[in-house]
PyMOL CGO cylinders between C-alpha atoms (Angstrom):
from pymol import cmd
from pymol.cgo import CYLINDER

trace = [
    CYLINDER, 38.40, 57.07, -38.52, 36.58, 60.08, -40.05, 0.3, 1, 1, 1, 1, 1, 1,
    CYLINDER, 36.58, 60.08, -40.05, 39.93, 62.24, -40.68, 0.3, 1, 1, 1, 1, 1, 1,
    CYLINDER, 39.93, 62.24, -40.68, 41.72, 58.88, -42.14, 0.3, 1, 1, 1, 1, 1, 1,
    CYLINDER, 41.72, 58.88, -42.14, 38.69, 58.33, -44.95, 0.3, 1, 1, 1, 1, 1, 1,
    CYLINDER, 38.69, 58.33, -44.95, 40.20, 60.85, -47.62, 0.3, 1, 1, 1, 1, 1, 1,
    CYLINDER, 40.20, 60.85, -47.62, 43.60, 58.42, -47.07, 0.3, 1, 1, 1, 1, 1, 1,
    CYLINDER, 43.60, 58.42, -47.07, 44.45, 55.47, -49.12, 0.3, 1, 1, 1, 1, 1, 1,
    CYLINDER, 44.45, 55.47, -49.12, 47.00, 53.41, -48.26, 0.3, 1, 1, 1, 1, 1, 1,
    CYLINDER, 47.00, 53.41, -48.26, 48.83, 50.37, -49.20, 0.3, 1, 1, 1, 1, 1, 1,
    CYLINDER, 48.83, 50.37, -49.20, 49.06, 48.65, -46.22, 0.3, 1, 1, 1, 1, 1, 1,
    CYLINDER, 49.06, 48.65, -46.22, 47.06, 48.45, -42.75, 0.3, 1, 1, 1, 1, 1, 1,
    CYLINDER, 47.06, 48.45, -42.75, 48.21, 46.29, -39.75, 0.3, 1, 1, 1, 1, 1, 1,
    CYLINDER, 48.21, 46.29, -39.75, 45.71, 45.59, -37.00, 0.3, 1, 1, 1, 1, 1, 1,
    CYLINDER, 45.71, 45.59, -37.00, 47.10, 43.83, -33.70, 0.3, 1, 1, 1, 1, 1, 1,
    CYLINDER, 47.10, 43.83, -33.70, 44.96, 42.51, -31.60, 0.3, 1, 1, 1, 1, 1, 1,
    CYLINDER, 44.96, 42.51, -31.60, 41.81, 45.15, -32.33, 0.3, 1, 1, 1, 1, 1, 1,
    CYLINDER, 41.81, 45.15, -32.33, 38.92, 43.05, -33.97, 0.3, 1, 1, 1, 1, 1, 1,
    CYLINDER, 38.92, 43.05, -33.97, 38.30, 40.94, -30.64, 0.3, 1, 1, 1, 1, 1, 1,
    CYLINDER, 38.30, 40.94, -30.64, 37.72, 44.49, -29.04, 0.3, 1, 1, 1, 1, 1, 1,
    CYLINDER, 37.72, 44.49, -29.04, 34.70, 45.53, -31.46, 0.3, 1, 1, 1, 1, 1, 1,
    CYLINDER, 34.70, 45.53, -31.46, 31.16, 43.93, -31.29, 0.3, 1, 1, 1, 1, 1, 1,
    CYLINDER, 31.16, 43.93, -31.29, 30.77, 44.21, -35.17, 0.3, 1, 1, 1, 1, 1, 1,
    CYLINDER, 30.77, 44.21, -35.17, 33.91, 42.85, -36.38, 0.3, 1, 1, 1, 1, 1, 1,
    CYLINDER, 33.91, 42.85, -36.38, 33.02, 42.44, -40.31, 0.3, 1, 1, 1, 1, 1, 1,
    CYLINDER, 33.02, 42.44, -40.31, 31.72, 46.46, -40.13, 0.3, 1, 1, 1, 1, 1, 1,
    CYLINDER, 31.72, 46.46, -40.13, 35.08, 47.20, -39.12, 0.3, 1, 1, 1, 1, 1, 1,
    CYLINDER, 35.08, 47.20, -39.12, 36.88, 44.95, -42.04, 0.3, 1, 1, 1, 1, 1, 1,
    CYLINDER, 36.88, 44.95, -42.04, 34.84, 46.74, -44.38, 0.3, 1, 1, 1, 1, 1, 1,
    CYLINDER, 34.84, 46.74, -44.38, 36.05, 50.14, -42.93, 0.3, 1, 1, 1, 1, 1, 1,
    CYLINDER, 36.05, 50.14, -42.93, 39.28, 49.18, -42.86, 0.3, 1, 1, 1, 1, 1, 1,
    CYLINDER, 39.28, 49.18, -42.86, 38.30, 48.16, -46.84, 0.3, 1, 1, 1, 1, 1, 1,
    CYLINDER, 38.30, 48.16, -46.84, 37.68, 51.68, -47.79, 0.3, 1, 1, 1, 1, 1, 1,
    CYLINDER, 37.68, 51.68, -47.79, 40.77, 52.86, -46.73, 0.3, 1, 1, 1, 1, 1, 1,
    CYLINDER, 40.77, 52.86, -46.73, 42.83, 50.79, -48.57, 0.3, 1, 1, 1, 1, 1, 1,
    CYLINDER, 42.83, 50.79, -48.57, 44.29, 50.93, -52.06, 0.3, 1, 1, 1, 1, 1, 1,
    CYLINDER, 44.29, 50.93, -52.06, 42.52, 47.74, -54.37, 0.3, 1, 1, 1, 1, 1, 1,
    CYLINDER, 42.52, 47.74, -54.37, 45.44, 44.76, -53.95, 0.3, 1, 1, 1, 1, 1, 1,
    CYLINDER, 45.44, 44.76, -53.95, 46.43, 46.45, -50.63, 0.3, 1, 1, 1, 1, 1, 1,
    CYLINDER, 46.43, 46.45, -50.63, 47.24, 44.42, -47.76, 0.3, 1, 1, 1, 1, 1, 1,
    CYLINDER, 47.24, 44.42, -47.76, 45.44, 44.00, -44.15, 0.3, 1, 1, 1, 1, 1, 1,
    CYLINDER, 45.44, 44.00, -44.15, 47.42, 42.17, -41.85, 0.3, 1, 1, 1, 1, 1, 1,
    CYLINDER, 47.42, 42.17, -41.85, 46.00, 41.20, -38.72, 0.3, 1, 1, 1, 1, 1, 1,
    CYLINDER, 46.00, 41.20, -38.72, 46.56, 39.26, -35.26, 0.3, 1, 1, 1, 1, 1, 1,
    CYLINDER, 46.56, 39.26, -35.26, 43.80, 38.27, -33.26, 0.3, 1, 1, 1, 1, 1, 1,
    CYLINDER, 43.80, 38.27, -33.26, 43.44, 36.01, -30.23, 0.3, 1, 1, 1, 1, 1, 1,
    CYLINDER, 43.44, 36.01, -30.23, 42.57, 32.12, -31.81, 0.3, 1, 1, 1, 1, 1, 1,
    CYLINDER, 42.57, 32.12, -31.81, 40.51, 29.51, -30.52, 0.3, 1, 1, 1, 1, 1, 1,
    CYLINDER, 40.51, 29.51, -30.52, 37.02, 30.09, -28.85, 0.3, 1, 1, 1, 1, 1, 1,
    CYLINDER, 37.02, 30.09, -28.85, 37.52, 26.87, -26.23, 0.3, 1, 1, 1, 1, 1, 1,
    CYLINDER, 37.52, 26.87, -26.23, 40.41, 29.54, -25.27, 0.3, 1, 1, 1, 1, 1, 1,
    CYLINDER, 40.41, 29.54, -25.27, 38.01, 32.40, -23.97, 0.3, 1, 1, 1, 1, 1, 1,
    CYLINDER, 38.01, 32.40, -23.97, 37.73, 32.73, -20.57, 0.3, 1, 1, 1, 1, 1, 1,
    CYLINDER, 37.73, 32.73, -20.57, 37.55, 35.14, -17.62, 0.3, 1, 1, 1, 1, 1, 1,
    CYLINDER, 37.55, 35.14, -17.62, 40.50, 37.25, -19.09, 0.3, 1, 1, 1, 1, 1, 1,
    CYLINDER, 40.50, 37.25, -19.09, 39.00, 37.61, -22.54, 0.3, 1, 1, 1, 1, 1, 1,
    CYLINDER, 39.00, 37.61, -22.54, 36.26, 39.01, -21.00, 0.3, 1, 1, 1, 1, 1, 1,
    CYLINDER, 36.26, 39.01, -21.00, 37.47, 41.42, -18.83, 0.3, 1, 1, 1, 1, 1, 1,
    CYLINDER, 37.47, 41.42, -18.83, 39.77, 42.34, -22.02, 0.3, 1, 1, 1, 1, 1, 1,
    CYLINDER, 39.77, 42.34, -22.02, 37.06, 43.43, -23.38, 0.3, 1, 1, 1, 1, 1, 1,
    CYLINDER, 37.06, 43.43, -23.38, 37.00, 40.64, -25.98, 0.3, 1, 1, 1, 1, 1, 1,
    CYLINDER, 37.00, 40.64, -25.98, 33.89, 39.80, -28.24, 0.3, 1, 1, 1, 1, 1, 1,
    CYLINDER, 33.89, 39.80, -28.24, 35.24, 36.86, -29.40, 0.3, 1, 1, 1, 1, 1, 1,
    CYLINDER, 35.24, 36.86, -29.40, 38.42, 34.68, -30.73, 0.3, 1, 1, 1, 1, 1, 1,
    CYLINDER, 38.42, 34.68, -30.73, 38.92, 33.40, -33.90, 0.3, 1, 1, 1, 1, 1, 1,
    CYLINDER, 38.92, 33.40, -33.90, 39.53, 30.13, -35.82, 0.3, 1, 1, 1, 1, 1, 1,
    CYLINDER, 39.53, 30.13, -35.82, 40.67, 30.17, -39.15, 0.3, 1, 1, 1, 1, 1, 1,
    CYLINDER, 40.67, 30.17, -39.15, 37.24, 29.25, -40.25, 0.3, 1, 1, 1, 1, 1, 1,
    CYLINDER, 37.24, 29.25, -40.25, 35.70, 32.22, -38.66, 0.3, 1, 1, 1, 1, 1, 1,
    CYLINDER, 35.70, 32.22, -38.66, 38.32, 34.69, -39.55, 0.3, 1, 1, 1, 1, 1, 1,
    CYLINDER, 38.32, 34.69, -39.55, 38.01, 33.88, -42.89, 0.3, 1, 1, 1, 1, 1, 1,
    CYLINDER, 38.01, 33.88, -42.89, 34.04, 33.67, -43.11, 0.3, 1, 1, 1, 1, 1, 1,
    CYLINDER, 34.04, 33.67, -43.11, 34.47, 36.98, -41.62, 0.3, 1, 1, 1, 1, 1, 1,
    CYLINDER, 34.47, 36.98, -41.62, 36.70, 38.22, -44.09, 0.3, 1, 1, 1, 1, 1, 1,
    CYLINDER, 36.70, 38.22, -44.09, 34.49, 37.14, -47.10, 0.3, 1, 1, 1, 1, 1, 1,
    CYLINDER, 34.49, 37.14, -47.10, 31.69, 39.62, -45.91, 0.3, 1, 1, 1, 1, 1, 1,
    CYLINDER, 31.69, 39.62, -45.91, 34.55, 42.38, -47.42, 0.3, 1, 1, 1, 1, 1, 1,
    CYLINDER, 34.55, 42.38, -47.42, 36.93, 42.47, -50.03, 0.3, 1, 1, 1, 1, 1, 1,
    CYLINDER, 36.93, 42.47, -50.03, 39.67, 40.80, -48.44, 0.3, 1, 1, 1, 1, 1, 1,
    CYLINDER, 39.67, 40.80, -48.44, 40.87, 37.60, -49.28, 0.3, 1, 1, 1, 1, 1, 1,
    CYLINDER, 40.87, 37.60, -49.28, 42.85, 35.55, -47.35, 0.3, 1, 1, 1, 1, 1, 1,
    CYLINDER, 42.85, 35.55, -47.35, 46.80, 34.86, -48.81, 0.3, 1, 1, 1, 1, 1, 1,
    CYLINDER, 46.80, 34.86, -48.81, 48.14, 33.36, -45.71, 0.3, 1, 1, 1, 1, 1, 1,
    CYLINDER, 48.14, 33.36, -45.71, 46.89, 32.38, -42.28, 0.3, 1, 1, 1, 1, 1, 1,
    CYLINDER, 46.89, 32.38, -42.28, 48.51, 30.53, -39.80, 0.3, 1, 1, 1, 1, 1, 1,
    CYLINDER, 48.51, 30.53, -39.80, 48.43, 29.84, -35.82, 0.3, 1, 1, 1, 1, 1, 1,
    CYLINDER, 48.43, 29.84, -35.82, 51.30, 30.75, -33.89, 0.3, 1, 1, 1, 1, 1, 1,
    CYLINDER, 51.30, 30.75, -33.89, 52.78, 30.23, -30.22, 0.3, 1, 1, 1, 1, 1, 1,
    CYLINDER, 52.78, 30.23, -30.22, 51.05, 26.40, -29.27, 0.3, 1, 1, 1, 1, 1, 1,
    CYLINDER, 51.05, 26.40, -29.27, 53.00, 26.61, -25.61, 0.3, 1, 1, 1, 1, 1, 1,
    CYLINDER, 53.00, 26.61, -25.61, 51.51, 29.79, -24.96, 0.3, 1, 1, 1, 1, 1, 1,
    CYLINDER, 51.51, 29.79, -24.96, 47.84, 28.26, -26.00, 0.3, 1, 1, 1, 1, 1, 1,
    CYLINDER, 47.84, 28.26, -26.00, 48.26, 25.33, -23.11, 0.3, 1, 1, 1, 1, 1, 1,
    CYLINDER, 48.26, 25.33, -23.11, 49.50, 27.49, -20.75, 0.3, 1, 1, 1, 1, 1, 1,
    CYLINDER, 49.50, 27.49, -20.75, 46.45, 29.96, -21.12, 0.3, 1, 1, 1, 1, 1, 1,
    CYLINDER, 46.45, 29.96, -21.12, 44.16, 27.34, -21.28, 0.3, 1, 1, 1, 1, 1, 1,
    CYLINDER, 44.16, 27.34, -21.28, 45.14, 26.05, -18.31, 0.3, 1, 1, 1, 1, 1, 1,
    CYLINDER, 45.14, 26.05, -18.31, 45.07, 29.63, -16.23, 0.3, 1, 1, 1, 1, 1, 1,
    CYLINDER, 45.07, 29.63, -16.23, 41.62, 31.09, -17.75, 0.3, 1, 1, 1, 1, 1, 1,
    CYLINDER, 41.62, 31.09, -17.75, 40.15, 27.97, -18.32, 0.3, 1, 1, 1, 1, 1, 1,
    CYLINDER, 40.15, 27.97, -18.32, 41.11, 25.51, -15.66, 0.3, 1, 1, 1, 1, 1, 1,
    CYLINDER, 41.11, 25.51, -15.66, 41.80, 27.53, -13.15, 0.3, 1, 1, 1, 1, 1, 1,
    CYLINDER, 41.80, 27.53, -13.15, 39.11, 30.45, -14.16, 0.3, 1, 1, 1, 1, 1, 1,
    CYLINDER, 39.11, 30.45, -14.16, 41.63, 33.55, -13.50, 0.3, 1, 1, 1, 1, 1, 1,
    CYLINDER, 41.63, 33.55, -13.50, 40.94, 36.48, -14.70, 0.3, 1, 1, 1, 1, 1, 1,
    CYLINDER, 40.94, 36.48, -14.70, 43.85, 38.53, -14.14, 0.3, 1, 1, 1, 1, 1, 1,
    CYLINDER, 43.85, 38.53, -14.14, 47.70, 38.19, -15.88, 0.3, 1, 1, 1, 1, 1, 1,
    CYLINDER, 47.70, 38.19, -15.88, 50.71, 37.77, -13.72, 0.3, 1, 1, 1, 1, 1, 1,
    CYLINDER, 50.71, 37.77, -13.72, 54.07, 39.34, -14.88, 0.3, 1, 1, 1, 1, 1, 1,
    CYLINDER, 54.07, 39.34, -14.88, 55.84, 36.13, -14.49, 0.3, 1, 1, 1, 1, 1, 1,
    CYLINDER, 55.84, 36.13, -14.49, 54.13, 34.21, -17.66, 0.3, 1, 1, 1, 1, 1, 1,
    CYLINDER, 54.13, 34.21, -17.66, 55.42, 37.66, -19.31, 0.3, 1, 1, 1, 1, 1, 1,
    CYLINDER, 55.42, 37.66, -19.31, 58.94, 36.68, -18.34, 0.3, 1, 1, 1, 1, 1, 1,
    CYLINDER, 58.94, 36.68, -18.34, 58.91, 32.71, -18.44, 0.3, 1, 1, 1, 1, 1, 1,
    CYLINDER, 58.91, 32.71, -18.44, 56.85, 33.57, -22.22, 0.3, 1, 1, 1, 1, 1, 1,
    CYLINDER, 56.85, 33.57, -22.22, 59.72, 36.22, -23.29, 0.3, 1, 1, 1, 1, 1, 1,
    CYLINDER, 59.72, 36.22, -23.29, 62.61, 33.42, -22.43, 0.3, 1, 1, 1, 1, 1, 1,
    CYLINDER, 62.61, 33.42, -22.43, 61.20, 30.71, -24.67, 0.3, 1, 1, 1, 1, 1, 1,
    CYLINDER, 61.20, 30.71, -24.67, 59.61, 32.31, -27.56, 0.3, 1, 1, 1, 1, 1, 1,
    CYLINDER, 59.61, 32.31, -27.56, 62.95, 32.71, -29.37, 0.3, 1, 1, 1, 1, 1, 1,
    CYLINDER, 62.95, 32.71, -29.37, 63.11, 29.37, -29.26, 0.3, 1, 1, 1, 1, 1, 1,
    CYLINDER, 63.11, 29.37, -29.26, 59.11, 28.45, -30.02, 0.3, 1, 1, 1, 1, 1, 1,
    CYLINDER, 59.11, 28.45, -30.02, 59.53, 30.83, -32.92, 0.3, 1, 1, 1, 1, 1, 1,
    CYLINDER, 59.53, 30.83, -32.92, 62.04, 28.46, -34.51, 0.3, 1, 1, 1, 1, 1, 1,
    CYLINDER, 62.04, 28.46, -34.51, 60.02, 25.54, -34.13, 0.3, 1, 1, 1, 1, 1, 1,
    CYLINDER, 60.02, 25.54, -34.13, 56.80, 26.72, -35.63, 0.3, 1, 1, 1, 1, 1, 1,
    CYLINDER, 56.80, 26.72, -35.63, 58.90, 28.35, -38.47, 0.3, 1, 1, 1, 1, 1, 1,
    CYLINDER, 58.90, 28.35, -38.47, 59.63, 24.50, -39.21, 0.3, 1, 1, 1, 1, 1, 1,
    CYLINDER, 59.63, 24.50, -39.21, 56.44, 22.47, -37.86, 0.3, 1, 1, 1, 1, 1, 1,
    CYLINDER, 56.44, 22.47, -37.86, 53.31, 25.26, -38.28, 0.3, 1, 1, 1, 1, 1, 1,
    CYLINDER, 53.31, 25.26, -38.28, 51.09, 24.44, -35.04, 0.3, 1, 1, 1, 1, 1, 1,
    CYLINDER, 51.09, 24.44, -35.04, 47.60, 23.27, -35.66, 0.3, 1, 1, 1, 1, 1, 1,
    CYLINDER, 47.60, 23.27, -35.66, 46.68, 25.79, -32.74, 0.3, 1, 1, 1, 1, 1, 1,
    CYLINDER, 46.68, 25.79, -32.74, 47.86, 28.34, -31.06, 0.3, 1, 1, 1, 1, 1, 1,
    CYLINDER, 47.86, 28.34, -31.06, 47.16, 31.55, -28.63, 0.3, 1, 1, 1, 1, 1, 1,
    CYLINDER, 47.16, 31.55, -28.63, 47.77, 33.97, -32.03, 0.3, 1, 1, 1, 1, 1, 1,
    CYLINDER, 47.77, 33.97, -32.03, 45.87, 33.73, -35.71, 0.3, 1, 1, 1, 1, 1, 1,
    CYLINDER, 45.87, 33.73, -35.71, 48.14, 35.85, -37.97, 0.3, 1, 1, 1, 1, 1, 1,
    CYLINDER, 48.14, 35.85, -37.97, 46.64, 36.91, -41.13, 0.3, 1, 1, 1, 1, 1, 1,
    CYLINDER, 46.64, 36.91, -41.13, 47.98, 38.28, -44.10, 0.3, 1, 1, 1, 1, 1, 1,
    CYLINDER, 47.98, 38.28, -44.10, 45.06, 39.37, -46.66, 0.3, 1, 1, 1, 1, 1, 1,
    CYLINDER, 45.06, 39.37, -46.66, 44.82, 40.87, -49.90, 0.3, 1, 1, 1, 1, 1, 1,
    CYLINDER, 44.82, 40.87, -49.90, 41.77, 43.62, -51.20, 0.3, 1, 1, 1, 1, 1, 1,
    CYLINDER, 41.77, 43.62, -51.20, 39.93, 42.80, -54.26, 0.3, 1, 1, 1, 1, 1, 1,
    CYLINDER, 39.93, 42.80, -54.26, 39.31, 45.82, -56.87, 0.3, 1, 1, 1, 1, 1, 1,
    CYLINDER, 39.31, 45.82, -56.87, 35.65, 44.32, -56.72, 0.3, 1, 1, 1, 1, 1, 1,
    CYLINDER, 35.65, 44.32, -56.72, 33.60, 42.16, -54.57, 0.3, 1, 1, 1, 1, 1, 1,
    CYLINDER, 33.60, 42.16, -54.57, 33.15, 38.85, -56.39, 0.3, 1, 1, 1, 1, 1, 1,
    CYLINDER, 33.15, 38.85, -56.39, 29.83, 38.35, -57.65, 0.3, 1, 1, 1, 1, 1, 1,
    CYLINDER, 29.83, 38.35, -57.65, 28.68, 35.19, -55.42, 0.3, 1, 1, 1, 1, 1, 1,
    CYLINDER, 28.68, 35.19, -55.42, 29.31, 37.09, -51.90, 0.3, 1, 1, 1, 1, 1, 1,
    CYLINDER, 29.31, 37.09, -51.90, 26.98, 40.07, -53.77, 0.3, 1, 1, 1, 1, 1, 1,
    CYLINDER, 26.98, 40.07, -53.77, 24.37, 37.47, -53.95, 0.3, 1, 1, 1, 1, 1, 1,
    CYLINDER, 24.37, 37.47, -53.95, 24.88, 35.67, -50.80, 0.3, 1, 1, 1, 1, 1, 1,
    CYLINDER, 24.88, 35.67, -50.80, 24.38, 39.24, -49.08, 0.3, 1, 1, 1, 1, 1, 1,
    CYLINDER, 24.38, 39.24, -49.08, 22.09, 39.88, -50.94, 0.3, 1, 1, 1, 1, 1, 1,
    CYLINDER, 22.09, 39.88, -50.94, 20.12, 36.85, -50.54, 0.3, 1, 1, 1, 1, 1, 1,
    CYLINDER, 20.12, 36.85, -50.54, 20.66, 37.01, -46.74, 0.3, 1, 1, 1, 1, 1, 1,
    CYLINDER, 20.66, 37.01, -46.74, 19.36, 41.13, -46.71, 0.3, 1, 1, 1, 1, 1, 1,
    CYLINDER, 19.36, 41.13, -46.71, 22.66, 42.28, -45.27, 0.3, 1, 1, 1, 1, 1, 1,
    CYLINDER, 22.66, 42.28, -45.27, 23.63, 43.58, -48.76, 0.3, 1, 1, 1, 1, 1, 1,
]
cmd.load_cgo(trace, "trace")
């Protein structure tokens, strides 16, 4: 990250990295500095904690996210949610059911295969009814020039400011 801090940029896209870092909101707010003010972050990150299992874990995930949490996150920086929105609802029953249910821990290249044939068509669908869940949070944030004055006092008021 060091040799990227003299860098601005206008845009930053993060796919599935935040999950992967014990101190997700101290790597939004490095992700902050390198972006231009009204820049956009756009990130995917696994959803739903009743969805963490055995794999998650030996993914090396911290955590998933609901849109609450993503975005509670989120307000510890400058970003601001524009858009968030759940995506692939089949794929969230099927994993439930294989690192939940069934506790595995591993993933098979068949739900690669049987996944690839139908997301064309799940796709479609969501693009017309948005699940309320799904194995994927997409979010689409914008950078405030300047940290709005009530999260200043909230961190400051909870001595992480």
């Amino acid at each position: 990250m060091a040799e990227l801090e003299s860098q601005r940029f206008d845009t930053v896209v993060a796919i599935n990295v935040l999950e992967h870092l014990r101190d997700d909101v101290g790597a939004l707010r490095s992700l902050e500095g390198l972006l231009e003010p009204d820049g956009i972050l756009a990130l995917l990150v696994p959803a739903h904690s009743w969805l963490y299992g055995p794999y998650d874990r030996a993914d090396g995930h911290y955590r998933r996210y609901s849109k609450a949490s993503l975005r509670s996150a989120l307000l510890k920086t400058r970003f601001r949610p524009v858009k968030m929105h759940y995506l692939n609802a089949p794929g969230a029953m099927v994993w439930w059911v294989r690192y939940r249910l069934l506790r595995r821990s591993t993933l098979g290249r068949s739900q690669f295969g049987g996944m690839n044939a139908i997301l064309p068509v799940v796709k479609r669908i969501e693009r017309l009814v948005p699940p309320p869940f799904g194995l994927s949070l997409v979010a689409v944030c914008r950078r405030l020039r300047e940290r709005a004055a009530g999260d200043l006092e909230a961190r400051r008021s909870s001595g992480s400011g």
